[in-house]
C-alpha positions in Angstrom: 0.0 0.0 0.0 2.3 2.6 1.0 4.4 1.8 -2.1 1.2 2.2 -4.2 1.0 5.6 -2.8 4.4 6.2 -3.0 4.4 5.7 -7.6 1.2 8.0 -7.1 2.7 10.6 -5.8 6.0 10.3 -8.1 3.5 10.4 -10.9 2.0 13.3 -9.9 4.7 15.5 -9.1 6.1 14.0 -12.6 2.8 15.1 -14.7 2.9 18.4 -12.5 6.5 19.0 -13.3 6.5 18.4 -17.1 3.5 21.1 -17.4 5.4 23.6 -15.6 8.2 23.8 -18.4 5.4 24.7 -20.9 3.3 26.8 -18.5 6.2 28.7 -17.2 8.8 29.0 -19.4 10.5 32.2 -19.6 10.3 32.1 -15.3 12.9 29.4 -16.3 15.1 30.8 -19.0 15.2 34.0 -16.7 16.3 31.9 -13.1 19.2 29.3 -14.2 19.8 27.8 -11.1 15.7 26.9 -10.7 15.9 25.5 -14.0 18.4 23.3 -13.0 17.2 21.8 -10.3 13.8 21.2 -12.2 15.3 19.4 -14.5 17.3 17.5 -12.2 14.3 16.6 -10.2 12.4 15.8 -14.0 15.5 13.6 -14.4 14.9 11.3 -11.2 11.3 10.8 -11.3 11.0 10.0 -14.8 13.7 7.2 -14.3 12.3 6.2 -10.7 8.7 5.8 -12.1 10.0 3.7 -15.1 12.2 1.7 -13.3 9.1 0.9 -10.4 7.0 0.2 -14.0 9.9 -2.1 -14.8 10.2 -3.8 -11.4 6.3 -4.2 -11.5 5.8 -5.8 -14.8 9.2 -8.4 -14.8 7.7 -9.4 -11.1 4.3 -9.8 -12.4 5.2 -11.6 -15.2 7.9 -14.3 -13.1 4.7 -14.8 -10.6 2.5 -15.9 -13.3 5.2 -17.9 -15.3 5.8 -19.7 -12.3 2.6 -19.3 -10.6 2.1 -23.5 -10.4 5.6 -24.5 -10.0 8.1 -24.6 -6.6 10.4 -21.2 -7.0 13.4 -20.1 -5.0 12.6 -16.7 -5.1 15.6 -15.2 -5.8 14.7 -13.6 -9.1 12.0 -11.2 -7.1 15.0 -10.4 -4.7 17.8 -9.6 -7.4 15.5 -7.2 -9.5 14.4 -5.4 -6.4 18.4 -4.7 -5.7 19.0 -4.3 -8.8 15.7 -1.6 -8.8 17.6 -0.1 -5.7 21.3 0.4 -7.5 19.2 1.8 -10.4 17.3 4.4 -8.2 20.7 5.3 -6.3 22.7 5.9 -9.8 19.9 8.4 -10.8 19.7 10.4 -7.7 23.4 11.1 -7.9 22.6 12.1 -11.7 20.0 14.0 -10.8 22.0 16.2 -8.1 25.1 16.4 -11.0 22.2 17.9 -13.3 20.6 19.9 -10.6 24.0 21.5 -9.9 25.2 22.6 -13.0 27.2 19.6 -14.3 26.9 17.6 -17.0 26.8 13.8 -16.1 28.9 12.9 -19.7 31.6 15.4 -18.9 32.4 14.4 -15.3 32.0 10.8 -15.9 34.8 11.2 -19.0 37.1 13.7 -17.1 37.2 11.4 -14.2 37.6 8.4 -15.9 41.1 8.0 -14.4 40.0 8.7 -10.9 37.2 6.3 -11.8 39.5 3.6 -12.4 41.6 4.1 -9.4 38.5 4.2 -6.9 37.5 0.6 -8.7 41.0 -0.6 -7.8 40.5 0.7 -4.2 37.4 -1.0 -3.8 37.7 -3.9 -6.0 37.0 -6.6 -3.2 33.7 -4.8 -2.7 33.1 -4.3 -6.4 33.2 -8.0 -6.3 31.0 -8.4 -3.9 28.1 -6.7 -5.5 28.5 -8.7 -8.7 29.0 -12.0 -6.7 25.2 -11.0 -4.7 23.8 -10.5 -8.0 24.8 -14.0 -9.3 23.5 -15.4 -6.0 20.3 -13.4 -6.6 19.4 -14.6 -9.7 20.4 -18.0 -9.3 18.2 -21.3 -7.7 21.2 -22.8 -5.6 19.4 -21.3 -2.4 17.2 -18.6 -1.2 16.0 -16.9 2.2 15.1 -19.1 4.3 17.5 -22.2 3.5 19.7 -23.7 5.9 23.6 -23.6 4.8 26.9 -24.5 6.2 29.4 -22.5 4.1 33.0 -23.0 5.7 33.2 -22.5 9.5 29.2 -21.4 9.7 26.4 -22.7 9.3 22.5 -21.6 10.1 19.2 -20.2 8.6 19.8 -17.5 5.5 17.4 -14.5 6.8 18.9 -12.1 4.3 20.8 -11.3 0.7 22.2 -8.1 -0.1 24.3 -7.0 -2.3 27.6 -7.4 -0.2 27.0 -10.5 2.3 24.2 -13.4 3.1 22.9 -12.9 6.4 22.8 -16.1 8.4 21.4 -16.8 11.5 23.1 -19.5 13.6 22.6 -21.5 16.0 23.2 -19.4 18.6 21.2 -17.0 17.0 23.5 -14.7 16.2 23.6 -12.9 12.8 26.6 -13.6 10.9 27.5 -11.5 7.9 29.4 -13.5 5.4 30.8 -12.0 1.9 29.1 -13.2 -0.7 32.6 -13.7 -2.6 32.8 -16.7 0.0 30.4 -18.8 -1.2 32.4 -19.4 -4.6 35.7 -20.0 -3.0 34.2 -22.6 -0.2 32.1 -25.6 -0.3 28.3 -24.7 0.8 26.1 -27.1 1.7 22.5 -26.4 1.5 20.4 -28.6 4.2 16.7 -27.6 2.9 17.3 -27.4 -1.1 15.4 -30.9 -1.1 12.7 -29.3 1.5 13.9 -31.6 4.5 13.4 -31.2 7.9 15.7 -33.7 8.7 18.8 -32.8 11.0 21.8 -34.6 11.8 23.1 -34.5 15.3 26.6 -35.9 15.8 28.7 -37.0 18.5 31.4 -39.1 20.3 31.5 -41.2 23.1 35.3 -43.0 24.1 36.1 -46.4 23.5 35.2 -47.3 27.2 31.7 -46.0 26.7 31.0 -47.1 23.5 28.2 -49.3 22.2 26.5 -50.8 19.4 23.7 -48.7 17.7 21.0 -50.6 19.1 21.6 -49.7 22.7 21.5 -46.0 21.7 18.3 -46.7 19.9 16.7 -48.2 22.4 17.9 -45.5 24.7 16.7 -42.5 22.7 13.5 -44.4 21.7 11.6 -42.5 24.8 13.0 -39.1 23.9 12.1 -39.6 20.4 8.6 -41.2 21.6 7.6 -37.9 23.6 8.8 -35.0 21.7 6.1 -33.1 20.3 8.7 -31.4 17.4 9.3 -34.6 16.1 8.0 -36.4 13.0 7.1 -39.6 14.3 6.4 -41.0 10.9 9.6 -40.9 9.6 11.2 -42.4 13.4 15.2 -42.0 13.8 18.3 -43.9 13.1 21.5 -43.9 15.2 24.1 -44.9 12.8 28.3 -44.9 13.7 30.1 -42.3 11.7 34.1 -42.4 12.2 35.5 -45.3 14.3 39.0 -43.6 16.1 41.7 -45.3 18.4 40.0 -44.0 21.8 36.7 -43.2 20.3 33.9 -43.8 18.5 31.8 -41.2 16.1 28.0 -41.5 16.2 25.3 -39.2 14.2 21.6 -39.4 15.2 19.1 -39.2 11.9 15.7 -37.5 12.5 13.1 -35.5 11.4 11.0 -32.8 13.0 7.7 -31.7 12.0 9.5 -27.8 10.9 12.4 -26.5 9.4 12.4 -24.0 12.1 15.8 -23.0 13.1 14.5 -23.0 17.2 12.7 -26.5 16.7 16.3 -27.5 15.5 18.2 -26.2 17.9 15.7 -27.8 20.4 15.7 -31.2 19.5 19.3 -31.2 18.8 19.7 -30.0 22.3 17.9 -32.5 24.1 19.6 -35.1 22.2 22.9 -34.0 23.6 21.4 -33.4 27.4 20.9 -37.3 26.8 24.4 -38.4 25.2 26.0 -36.2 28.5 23.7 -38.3 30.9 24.4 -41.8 29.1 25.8 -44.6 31.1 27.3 -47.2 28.4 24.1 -48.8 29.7 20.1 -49.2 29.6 18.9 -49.6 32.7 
């Protein structure tokens, strides 16, 4: 709504401002410096409204395209940024124009200062172009669950210099978007799975075959309302070391919810800390 109002308003002032150059002309030609910023001001809201027009129509059409098939999402997020870079490059247009300067003669006269400030900030240059790749691509969207490198958690934002995860200590961690072509990324929910994977270790002393975990977890498993009790859980061994041994729990929960993760996964834990080696 208040972006509906927002295009009105643009169009208004647009219509208004185009009959003004006809209606008052020579109140123009006599005050330069009015002139200018009118036109300036012509310049941005003629580009804002056709690039909201834009945004509208290549949005409209994507959502009807795809309007019976499972989507990402992405596409909606990268024209939106790339709406945003288009709006910002005209507003600093618009003040050049509104100021006396022509756009084409400082853009050529700085041309060498242009290409020293893109060696400066080349790494965030990069950046930008690596978020618009992630933008328009289907590899994962907001809302996935990742492990890229070191982190791992639930993608709550994309921008155009980092991903915005949320981890499991619900943190938010800002990681460049450069990073997610120079490290492996795994993404948990591209297959729409609410599995998790909770590993641990137990030493040699302790350790025991699956079976005895299974039936020891069974009444966790059994009484936990964010489980999927369908699907049950598997306790499978993982790595098998000198002084211990490397288990992973399989189950699913009825939510990709990063909380309902972290809960279940914590419980889990609570009971490998309490384990015996034993069933009583």
């Amino acid at each position: 709504m208040t972006k509906s109002i927002s295009f009105i308003i643009r169009i208004i002032l647009l219509v208004a401002l185009t009959a003004s150059f006809v209606q008052f002309e020579s109140f123009y030609k006599q005050r330069e410096v009015i002139l200018n910023m009118a036109y300036g001001l012509n310049t941005f809201l003629t580009a804002s409204v056709l690039i909201s027009i834009g945004h509208f129509i290549l949005v409209k059409l994507y959502n009807s395209r795809n309007e019976h098939q499972v989507v990402r999402g992405n596409f909606v997020l990268g024209i939106t940024r790339v709406a945003t870079v288009g709006n910002v490059f005209f507003i600093i247009v618009s003040l050049m124009i509104a100021v006396g300067i022509n756009p084409k003669d400082f853009i050529t006269s700085m041309t060498i200062v242009a290409m020293a400030i893109a060696v400066i900030f080349r790494e965030y240059i990069t950046n930008m172009i690596s978020g618009l790749i992630i933008m328009f691509s289907d590899q994962f969207s907001v809302g996935d669950r990742i492990k890229i490198g070191e982190y791992q958690g639930k993608i709550v934002d994309i921008t155009l210099a980092n991903l915005v995860v949320r981890d499991e200590d619900d943190d938010a961690v800002m990681i460049p978007n450069n990073l997610v072509f120079t490290a492996t990324l795994v993404n948990k929910t591209s297959q729409k799975s609410n599995k998790i994977v909770v590993k641990f270790e137990l030493p040699m002393d302790r350790a025991v075959p699956v079976e005895v975990l299974e039936e020891y977890f069974n009444p966790l498993f059994q009484h936990n309302s964010n489980l999927d009790h369908g699907q049950g859980f598997t306790v499978k061994i993982a790595d098998l070391a000198k002084d211990y041994v490397k288990y992973k729990v399989e189950v699913s929960t009825i939510s990709s919810s990063n909380r309902i993760h972290q809960q279940v996964q914590s419980k889990i834990l609570n009971e490998v800390l309490q384990f015996k080696g034993t069933v009583s």
